[in-house]
ROSE-4610 file (N, C-alpha, C; in Angstrom, 1 decimal, always signed):
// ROSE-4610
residu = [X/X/X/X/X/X/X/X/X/X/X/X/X/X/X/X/X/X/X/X/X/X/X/X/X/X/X/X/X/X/X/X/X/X/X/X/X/X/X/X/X/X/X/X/X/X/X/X/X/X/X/X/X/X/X/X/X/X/X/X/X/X/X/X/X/X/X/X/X/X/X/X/X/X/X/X/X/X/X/X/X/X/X/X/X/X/X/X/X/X/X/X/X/X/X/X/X/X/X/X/X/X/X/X/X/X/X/X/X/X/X/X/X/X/X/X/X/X/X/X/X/X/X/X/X/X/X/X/X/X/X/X/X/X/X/X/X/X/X/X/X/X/X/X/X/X/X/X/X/X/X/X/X/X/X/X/X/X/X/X/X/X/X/X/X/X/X/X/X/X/X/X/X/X/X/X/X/X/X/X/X/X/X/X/X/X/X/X/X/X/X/X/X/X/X/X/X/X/X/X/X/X/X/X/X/X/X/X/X/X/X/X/X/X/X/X/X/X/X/X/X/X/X/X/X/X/X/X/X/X/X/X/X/X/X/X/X/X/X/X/X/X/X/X/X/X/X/X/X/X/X/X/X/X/X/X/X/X/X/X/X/X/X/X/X/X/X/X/X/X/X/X/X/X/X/X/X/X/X/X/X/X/X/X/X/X/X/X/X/X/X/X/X/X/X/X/X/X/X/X/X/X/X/X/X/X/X/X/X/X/X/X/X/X/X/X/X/X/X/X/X/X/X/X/X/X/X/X/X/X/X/X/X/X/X/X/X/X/X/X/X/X/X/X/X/X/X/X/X/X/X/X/X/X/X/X/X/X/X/X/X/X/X/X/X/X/X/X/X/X/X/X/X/X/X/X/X/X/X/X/X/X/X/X/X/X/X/X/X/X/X/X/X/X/X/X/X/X/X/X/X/X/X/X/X/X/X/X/X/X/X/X/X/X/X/X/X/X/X/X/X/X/X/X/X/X/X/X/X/X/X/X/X/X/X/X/X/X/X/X/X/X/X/X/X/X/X/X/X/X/X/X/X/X/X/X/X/X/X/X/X/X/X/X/X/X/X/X/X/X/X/X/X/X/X/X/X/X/X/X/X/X/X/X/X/X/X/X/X/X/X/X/X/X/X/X/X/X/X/X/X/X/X/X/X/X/X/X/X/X/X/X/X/X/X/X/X/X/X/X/X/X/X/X/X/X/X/X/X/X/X/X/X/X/X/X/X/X/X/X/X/X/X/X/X/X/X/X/X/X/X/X/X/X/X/X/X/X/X/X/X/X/X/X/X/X/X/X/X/X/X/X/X/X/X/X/X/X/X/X/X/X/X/X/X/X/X/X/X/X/X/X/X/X/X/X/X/X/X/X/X/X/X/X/X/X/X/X/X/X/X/X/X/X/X/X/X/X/X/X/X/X/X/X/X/X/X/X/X/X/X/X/X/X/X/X/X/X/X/X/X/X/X/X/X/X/X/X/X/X/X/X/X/X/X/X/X/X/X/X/X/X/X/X/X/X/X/X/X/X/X/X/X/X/X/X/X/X/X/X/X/X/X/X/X/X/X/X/X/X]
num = [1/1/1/2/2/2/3/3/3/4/4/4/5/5/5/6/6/6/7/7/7/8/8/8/9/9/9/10/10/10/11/11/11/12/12/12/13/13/13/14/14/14/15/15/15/16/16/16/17/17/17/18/18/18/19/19/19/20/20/20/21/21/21/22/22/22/23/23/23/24/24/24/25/25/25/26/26/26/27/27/27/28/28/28/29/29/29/30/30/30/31/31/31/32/32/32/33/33/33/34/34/34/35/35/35/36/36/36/37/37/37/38/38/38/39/39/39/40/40/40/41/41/41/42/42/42/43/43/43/44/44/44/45/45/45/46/46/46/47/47/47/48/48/48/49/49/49/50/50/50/51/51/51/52/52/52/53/53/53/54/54/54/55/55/55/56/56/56/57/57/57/58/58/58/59/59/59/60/60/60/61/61/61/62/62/62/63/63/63/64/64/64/65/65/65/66/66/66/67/67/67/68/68/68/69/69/69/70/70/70/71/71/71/72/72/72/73/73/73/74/74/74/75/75/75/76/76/76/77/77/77/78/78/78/79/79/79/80/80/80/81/81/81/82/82/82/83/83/83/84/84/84/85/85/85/86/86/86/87/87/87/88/88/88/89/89/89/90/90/90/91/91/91/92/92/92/93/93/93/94/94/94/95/95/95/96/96/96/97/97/97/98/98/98/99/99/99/100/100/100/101/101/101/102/102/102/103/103/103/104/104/104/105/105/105/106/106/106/107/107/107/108/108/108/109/109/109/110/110/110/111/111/111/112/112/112/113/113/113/114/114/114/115/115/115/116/116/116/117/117/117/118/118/118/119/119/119/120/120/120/121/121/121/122/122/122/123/123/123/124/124/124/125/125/125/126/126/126/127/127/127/128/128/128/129/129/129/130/130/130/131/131/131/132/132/132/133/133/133/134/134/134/135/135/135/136/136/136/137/137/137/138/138/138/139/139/139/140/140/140/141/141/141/142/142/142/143/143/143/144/144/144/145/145/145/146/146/146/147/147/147/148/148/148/149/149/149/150/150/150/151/151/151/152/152/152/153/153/153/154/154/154/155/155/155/156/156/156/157/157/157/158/158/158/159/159/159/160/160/160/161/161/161/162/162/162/163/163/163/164/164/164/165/165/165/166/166/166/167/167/167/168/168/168/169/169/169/170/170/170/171/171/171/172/172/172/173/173/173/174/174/174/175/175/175/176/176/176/177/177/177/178/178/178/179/179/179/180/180/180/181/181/181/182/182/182/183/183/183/184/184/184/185/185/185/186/186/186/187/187/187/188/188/188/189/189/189/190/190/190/191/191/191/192/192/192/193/193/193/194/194/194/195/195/195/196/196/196/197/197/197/198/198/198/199/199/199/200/200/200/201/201/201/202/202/202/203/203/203/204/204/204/205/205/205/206/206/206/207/207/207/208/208/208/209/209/209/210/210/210/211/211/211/212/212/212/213/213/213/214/214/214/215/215/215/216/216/216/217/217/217/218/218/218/219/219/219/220/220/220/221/221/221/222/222/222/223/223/223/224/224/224/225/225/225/226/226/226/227/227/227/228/228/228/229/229/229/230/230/230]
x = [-14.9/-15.8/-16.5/-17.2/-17.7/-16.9/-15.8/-14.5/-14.7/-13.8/-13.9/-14.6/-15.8/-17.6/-17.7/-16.4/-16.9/-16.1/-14.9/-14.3/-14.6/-13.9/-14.1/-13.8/-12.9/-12.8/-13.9/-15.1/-16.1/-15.9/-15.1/-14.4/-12.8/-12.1/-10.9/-9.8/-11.2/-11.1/-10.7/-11.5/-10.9/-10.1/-9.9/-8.2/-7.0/-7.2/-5.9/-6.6/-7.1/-7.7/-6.9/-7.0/-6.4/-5.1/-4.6/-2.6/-2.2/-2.7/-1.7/-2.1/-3.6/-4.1/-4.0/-4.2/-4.4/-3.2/-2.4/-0.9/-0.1/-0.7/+0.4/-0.5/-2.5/-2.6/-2.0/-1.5/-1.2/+0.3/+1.3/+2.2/+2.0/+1.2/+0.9/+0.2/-1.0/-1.6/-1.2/-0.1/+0.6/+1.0/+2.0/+2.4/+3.8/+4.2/+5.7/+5.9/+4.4/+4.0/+4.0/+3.1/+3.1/+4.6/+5.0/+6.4/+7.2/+7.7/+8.0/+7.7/+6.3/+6.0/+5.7/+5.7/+6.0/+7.3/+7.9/+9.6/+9.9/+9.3/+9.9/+9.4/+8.2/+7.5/+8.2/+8.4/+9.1/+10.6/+11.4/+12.7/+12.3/+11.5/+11.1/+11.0/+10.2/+10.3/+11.0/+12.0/+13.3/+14.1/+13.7/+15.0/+14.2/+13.0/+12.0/+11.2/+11.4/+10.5/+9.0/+7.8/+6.5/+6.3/+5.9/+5.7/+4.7/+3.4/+2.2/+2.7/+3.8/+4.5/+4.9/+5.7/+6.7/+5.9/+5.1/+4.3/+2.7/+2.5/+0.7/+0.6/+1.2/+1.1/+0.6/+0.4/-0.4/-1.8/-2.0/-3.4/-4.4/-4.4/-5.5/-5.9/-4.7/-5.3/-5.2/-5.1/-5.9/-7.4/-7.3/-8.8/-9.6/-8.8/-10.0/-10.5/-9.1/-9.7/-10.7/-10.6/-11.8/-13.0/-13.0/-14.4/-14.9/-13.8/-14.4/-14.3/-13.7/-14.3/-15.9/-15.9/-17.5/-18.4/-18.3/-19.4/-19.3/-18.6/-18.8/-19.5/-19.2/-19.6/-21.1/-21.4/-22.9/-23.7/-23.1/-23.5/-23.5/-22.8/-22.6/-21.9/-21.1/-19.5/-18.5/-17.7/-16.6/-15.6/-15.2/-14.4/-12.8/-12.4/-11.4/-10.3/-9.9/-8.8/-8.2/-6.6/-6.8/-5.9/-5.2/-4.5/-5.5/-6.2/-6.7/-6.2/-6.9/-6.7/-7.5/-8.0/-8.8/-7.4/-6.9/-5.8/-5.0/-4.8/-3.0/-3.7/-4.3/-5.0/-5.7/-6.7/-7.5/-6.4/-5.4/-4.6/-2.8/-2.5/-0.8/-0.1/-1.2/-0.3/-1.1/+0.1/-0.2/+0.9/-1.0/-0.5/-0.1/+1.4/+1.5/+2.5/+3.8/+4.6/+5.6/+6.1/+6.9/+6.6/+5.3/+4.6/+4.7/+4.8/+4.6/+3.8/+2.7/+2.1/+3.0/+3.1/+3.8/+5.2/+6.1/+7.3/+6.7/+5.7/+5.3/+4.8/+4.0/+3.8/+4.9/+5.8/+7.4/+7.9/+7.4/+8.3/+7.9/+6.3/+5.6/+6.1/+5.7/+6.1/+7.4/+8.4/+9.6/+10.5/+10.3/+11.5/+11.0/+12.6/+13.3/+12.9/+13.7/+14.6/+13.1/+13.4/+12.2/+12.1/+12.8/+12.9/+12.0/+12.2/+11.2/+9.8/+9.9/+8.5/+7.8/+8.0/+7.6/+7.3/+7.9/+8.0/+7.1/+6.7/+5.4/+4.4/+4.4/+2.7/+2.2/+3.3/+3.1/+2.4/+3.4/+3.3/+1.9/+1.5/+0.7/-1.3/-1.6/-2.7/-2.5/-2.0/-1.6/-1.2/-0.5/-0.6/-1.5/-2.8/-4.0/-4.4/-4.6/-5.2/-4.4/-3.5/-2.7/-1.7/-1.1/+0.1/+1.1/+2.1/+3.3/+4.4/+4.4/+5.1/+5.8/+4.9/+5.1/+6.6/+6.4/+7.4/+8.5/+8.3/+9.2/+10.2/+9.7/+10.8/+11.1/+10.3/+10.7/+11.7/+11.5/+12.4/+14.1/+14.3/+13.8/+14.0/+13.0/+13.2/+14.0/+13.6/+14.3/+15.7/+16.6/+17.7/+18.8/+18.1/+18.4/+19.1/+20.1/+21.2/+20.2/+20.0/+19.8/+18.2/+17.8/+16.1/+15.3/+17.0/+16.7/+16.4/+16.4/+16.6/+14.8/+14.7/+13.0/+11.9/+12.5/+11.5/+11.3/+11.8/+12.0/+11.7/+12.1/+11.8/+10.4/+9.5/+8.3/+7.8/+8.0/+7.2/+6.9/+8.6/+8.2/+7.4/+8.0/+7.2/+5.3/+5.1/+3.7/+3.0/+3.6/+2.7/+3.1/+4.2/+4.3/+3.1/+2.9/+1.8/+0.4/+0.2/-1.5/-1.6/-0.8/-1.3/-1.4/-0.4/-0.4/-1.6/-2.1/-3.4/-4.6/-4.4/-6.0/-5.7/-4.7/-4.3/-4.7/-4.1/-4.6/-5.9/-6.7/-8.5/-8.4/-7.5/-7.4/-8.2/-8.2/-8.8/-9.6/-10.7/-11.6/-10.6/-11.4/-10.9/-11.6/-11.0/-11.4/-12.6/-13.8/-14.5/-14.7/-14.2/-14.8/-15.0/-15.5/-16.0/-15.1/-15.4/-14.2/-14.1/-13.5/-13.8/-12.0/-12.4/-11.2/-9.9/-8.5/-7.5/-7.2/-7.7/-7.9/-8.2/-8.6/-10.3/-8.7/-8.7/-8.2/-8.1/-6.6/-6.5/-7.9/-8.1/-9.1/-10.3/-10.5/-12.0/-11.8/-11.1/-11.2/-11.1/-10.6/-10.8/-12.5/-13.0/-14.3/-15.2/-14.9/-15.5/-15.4/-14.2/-14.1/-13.9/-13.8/-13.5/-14.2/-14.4/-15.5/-15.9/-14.7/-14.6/-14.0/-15.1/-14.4/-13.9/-14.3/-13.9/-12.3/-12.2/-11.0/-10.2/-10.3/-9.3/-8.8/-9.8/-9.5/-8.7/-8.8/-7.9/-6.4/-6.4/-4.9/-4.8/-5.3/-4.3/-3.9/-4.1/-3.9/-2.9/-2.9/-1.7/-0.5/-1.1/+0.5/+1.0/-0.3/+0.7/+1.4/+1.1/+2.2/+3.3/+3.4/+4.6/+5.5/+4.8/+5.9/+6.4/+5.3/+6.1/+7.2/+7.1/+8.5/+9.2/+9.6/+10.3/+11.1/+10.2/+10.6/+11.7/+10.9/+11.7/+13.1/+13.7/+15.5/+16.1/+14.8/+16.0/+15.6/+14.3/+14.0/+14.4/+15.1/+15.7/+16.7/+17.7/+19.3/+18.7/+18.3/+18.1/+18.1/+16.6/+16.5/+17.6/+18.5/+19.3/+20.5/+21.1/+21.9/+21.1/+19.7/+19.0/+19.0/+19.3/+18.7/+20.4/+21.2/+23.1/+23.0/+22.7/+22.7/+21.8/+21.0/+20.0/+20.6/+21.3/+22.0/+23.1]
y = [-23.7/-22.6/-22.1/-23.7/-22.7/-22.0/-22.7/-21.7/-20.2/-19.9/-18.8/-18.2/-18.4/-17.4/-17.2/-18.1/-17.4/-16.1/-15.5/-14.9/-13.7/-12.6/-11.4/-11.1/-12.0/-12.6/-13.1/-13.8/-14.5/-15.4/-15.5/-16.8/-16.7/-18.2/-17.8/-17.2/-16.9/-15.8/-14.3/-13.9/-12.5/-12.5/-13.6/-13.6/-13.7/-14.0/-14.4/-12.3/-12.0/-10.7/-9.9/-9.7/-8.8/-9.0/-10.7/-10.7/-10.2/-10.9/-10.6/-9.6/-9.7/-8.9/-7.3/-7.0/-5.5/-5.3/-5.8/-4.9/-4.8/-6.0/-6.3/-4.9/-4.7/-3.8/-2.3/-2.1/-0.5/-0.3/-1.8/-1.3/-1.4/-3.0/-2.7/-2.0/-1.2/-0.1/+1.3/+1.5/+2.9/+3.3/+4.3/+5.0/+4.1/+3.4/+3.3/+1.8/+0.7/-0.2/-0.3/+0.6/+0.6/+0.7/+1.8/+2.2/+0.9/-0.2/-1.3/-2.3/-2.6/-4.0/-3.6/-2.0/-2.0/-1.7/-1.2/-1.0/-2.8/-3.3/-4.7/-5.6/-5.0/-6.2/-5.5/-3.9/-3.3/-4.1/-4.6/-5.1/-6.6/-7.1/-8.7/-8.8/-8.0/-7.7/-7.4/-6.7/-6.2/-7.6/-8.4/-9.3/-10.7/-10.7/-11.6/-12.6/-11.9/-13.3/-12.2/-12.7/-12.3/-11.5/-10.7/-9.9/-10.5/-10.7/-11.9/-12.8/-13.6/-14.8/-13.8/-13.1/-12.3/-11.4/-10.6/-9.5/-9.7/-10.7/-11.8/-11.8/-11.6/-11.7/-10.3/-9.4/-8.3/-8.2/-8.9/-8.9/-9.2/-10.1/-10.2/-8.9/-8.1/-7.0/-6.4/-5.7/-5.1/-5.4/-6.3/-6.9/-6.5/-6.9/-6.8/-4.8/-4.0/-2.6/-2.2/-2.9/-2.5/-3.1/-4.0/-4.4/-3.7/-2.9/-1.9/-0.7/-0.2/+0.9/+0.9/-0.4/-0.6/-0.3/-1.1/-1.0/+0.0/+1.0/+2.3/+3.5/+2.8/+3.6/+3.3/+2.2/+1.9/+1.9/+2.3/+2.6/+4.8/+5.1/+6.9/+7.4/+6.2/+7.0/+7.5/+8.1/+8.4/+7.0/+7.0/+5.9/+5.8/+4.9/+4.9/+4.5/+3.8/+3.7/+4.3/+5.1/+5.4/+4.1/+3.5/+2.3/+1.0/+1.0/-0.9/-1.0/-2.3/-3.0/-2.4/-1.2/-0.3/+1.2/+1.0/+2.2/+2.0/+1.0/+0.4/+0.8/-0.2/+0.1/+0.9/+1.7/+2.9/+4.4/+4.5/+5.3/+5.1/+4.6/+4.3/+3.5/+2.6/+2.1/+2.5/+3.1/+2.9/+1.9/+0.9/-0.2/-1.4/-1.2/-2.3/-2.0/-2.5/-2.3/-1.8/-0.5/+0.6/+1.3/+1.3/+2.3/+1.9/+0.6/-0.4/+1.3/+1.2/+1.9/+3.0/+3.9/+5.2/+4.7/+3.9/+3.3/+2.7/+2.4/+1.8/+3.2/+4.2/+5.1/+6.1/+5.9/+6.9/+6.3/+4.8/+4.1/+4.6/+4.8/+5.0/+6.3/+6.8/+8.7/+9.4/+8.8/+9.7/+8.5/+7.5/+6.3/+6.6/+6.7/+6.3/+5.1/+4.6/+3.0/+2.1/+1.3/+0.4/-0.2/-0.9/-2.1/-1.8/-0.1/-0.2/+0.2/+0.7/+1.3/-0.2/-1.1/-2.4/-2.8/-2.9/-3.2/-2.4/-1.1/-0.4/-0.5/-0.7/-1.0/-2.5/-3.5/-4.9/-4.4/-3.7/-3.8/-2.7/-1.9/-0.8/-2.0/-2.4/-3.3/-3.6/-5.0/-5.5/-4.2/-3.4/-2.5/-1.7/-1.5/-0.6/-1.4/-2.6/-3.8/-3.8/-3.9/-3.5/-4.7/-5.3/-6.0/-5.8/-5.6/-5.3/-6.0/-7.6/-8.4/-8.0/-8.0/-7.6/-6.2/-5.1/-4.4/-4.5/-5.4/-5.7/-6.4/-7.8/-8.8/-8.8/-7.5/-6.9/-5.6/-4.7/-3.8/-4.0/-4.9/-5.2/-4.4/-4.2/-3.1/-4.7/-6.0/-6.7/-6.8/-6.7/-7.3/-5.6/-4.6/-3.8/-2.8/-2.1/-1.2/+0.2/+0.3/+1.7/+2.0/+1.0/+1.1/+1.0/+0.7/+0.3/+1.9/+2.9/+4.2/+4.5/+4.4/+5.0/+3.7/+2.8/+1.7/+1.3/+1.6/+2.3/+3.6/+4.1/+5.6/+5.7/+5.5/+6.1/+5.4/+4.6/+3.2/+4.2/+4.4/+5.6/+7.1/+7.6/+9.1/+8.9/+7.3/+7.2/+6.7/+6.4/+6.0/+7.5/+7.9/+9.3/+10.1/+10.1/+10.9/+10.4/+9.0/+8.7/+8.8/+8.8/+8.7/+10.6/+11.0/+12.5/+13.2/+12.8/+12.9/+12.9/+11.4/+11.3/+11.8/+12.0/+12.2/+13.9/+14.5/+15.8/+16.4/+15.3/+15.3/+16.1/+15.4/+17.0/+15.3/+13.9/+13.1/+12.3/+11.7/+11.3/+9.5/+8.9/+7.6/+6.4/+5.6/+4.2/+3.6/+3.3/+2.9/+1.3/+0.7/-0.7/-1.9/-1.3/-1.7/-2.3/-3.5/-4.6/-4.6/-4.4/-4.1/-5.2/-5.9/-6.7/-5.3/-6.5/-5.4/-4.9/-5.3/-5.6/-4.0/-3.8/-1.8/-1.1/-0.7/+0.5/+1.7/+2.2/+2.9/+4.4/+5.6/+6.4/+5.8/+4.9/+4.2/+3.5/+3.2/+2.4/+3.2/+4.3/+4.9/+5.5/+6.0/+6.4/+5.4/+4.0/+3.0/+2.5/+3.0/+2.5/+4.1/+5.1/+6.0/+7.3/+7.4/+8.4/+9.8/+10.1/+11.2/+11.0/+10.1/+10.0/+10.2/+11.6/+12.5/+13.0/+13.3/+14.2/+12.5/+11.7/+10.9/+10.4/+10.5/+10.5/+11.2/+12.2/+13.5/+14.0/+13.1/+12.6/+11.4/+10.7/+9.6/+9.7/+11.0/+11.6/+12.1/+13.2/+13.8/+12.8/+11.7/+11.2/+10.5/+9.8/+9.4/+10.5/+11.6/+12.6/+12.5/+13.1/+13.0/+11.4/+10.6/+9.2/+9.1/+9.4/+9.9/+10.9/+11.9/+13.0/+11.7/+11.2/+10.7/+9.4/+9.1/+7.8/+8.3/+9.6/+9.8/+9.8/+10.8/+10.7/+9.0/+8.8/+6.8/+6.4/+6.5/+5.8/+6.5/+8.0/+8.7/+8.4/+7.8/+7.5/+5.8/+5.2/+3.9/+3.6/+4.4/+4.1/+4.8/+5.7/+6.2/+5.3/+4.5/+3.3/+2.2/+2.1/+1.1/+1.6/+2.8/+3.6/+3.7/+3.8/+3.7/+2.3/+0.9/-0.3/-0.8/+0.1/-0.5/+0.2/+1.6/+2.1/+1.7]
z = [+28.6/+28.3/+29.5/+30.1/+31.2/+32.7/+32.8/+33.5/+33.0/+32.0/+31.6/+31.5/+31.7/+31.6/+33.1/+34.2/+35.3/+35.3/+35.0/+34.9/+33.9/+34.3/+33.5/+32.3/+31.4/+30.4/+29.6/+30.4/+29.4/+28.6/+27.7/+26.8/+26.6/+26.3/+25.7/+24.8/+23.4/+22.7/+23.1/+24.0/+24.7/+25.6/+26.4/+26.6/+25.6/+24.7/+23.0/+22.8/+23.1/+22.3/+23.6/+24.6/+25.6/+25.7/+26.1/+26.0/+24.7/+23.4/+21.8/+21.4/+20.7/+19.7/+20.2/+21.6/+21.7/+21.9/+22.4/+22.2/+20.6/+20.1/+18.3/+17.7/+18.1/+17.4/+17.6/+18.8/+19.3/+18.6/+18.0/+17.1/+15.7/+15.2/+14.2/+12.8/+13.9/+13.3/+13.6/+14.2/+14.4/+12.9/+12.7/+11.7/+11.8/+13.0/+13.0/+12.5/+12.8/+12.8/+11.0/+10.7/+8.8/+8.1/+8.5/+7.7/+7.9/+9.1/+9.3/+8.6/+8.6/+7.7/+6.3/+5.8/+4.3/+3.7/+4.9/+4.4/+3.9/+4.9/+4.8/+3.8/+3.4/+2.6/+1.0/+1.2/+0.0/-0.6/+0.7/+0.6/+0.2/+0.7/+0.3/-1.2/-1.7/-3.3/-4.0/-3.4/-4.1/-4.5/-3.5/-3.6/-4.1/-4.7/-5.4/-4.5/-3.3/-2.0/-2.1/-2.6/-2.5/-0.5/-1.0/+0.8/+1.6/+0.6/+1.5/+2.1/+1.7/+3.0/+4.4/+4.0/+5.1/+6.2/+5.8/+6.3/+6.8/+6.6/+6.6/+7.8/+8.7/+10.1/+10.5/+9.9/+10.0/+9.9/+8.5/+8.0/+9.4/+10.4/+11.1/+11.6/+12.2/+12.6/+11.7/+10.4/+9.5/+9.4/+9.4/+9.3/+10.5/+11.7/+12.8/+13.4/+12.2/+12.4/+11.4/+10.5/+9.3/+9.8/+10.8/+11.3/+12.4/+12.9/+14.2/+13.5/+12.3/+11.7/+11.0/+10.7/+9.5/+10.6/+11.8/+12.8/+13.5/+13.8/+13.7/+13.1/+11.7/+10.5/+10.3/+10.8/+10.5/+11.6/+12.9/+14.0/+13.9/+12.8/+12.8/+13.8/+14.4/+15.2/+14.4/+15.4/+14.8/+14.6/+13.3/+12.9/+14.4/+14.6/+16.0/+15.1/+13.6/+13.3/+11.9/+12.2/+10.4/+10.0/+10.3/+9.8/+10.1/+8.0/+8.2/+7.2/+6.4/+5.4/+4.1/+4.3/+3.3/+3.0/+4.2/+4.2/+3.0/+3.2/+1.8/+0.5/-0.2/-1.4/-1.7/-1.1/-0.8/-0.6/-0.7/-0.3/-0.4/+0.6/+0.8/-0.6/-1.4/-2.4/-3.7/-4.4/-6.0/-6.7/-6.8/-7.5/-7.2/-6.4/-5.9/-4.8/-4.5/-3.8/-4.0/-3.3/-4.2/-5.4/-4.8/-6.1/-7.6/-7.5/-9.0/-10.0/-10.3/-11.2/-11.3/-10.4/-10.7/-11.5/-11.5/-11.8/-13.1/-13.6/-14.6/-15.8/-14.8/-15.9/-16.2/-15.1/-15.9/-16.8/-16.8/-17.9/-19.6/-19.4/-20.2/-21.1/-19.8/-20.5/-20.3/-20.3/-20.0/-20.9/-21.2/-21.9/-23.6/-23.8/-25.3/-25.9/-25.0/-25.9/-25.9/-27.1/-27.1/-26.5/-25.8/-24.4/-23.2/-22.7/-21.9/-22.4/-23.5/-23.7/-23.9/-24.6/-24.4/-23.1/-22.5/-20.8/-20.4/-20.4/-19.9/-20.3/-21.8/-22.5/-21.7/-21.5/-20.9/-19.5/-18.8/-17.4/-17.1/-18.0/-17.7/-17.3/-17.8/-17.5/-16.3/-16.4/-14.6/-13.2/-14.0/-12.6/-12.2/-13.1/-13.1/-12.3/-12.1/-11.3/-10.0/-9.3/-8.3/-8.2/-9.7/-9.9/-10.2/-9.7/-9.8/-10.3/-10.4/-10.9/-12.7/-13.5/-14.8/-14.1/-13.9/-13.9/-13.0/-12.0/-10.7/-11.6/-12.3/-13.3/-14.7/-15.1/-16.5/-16.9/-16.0/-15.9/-15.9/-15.3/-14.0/-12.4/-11.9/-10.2/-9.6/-9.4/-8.6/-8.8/-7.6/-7.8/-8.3/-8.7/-9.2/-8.9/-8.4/-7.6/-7.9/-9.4/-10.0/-9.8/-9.1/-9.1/-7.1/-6.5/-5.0/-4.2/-4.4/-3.8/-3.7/-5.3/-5.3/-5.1/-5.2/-4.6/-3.2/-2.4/-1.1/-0.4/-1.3/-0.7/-1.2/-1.8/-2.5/-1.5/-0.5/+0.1/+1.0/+1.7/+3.1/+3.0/+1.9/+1.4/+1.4/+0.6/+1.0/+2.5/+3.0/+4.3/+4.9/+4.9/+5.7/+5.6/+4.0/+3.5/+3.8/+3.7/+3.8/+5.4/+6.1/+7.5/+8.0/+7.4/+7.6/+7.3/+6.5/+5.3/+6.5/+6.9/+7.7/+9.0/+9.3/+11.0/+11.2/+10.0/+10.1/+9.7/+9.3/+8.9/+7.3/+7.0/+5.3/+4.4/+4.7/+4.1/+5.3/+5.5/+6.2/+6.1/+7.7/+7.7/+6.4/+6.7/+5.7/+6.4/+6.2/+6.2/+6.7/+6.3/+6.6/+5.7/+4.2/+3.5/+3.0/+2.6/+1.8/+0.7/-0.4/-1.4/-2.2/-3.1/-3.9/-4.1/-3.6/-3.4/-5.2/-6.0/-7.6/-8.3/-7.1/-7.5/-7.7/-9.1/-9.3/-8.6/-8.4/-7.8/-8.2/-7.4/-7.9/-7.5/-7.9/-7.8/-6.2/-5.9/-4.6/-3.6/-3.2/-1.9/-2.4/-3.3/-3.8/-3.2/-3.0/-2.9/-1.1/-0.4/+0.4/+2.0/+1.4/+2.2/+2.8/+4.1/+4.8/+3.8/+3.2/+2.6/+0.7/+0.0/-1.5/-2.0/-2.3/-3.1/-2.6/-1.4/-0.9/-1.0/-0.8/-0.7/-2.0/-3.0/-4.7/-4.9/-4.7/-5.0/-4.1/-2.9/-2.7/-2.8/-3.3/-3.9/-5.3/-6.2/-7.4/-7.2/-6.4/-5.7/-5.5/-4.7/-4.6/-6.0/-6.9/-7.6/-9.0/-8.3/-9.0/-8.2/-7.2/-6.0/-6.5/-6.3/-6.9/-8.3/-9.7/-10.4/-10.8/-9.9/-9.5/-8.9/-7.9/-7.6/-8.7/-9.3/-10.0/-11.1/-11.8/-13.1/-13.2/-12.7/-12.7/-12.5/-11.7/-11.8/-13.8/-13.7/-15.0/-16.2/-16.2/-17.4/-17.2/-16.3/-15.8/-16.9/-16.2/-16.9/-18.5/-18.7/-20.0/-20.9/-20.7/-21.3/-21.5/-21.0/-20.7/-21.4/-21.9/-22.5/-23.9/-24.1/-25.1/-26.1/-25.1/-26.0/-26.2/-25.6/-26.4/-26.7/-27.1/-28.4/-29.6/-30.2/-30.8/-31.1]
């Protein structure tokens, strides 16, 4: 310790902070850094490996921008990051991964066959909460040829969109504030974001845009669920 206090460093923490953390953060909080570790954490699910093992190596810097946006915010700067750990659930995700909820409420309002509408009334609870499991292994999206296109693609369409969102100031940055990843979608950027209201009202927006996306897979599906149950 006292070495490094002679040095311009100060401690060995801001050396681990200047070689790792500031370069992992300039890719992992980019637009190109998100689309990567949620493309990936999207594919991890697909194929039933939990994304928190695979993609967890992010979270510190999520974390360490939501603490230089709070102290910003409570200092009345301008917030410096739009990619934290307030971004995903505050915005980029409905529900869960691959837009769990939206894929849950097409099940709801567009399916025949009993099979799924069962499967939706189940899965609709847990995914208001931001759980996706119920619809991922009941549907089932894992493992699924006819369900890999929009579980994927809704991943990329949403970060395109939440970063495009704050990058062009049409939604204010995330705040800081920590809030359980549990906060219903709607209520949680209200709870967590510079600008509430505008960020309420695109993350409404998207989860129309993902429902358009979802439907044609889940009318192709339930239709094939819908001839053998008949």
């Amino acid at each position: 310790k006292y070495l490094f206090s002679l040095t311009s460093m100060g401690t060995f923490h801001n050396l681990i902070y200047v070689i790792l953390q500031t370069p992992f953060k300039k890719v992992g909080l980019s637009l190109v850094g998100a689309l990567v570790t949620e493309v990936t954490a999207t594919l991890a699910m697909f194929v039933g490996l939990h994304p928190g093992t695979i993609v967890g190596i992010v979270d510190p810097l999520r974390t360490a921008a939501d603490l230089e946006n709070l102290a910003a915010w409570q200092a009345g700067l301008p917030l410096p990051n739009i990619i934290t750990g307030g971004y995903y659930a505050g915005l980029a995700l409905i529900g869960a991964g691959g837009s769990a909820l939206a894929c849950t409420l097409a099940v709801l309002l567009f399916s025949k066959s009993e099979r799924y509408k069962s499967i939706g009334k189940i899965a609709l609870i847990p995914g208001i909460f931001g759980i996706g499991e119920p619809i991922l292994f009941g549907l089932p999206v894992m493992l699924n040829p006819m369900f890999f296109i929009p579980w994927i693609g809704v991943t990329i369409i949403n970060q395109l969109y939440a970063y495009s969102a704050i990058a062009l100031g049409l939604v204010g940055r995330f705040t800081g504030v920590s809030v359980s990843w549990t906060v219903p979608i709607i209520l949680n950027p209200i709870l967590t974001n510079s600008t509430p209201i505008r960020a309420a009202i695109a993350q409404a927006i998207l989860v129309v845009i993902d429902l358009i996306i979802w439907y044609p897979f889940i009318k192709a599906a339930d239709k094939k669920a819908l001839l053998a149950e008949q």
